[in-house]
C-alpha atoms as one frame of an Amber mdcrd trajectory, in Angstrom:
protein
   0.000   0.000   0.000   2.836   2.551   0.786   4.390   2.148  -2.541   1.165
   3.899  -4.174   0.892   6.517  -1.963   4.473   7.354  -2.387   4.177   7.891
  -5.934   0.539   9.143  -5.619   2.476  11.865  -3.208   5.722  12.573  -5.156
   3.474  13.080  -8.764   1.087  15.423  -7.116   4.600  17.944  -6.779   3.750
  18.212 -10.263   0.635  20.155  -9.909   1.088  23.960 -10.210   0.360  26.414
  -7.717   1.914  27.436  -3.984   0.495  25.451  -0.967   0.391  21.885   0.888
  -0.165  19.020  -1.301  -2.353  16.222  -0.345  -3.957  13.548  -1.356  -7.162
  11.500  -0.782  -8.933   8.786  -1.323 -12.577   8.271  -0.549 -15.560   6.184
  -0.893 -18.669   7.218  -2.628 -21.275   4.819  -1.288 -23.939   5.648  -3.952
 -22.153   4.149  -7.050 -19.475   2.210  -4.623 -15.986   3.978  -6.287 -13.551
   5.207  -5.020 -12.343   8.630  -5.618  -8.495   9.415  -5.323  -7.904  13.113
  -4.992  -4.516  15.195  -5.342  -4.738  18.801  -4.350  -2.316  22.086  -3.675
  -4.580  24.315  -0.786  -4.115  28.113  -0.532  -1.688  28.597   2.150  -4.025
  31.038   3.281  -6.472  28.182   3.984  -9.066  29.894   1.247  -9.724  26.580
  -0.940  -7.849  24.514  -3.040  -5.979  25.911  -6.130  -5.459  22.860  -8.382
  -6.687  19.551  -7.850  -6.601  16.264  -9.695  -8.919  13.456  -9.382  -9.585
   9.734 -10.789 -12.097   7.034  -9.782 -11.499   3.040  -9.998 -13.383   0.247
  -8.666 -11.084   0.183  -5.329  -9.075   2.161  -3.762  -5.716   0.881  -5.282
  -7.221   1.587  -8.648  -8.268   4.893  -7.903  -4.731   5.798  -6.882  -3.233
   4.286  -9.608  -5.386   6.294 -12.048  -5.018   8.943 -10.148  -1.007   8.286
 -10.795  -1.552   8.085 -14.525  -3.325  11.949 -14.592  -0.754  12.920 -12.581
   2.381  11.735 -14.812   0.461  13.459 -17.801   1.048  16.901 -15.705   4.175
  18.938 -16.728
């Protein structure tokens, strides 16, 4: 599991902007994906600036769609 979210976290560098990077995975219990977020937040705490998102059938394939937007970024 660490392996993906070390990648997840290194590729979401790529997205442009100034602020804390994070990312997130959660479960949407209507449809039952998973969504895999990566996001730079205003250091001012004001919202999020750029974000990148992907959905898979669990959580490991969320992140590693996720992982594929990301590597298309810069």
């Amino acid at each position: 599991m660490s392996d993906i979210w070390t990648r997840a976290q290194g590729l979401a560098l790529r997205l442009p902007g100034a602020g804390k990077r994070s990312v997130r995975v959660v479960h949407y219990h209507e449809t039952g994906e998973f969504i895999a977020t990566a996001c730079v937040n205003v250091p001012t705490g004001s919202g999020v600036v750029e974000c990148a998102a992907a959905t898979g059938r669990t959580w490991e394939d969320a992140l590693e769609a996720l992982e594929a937007r990301l590597k298309g970024i810069g």
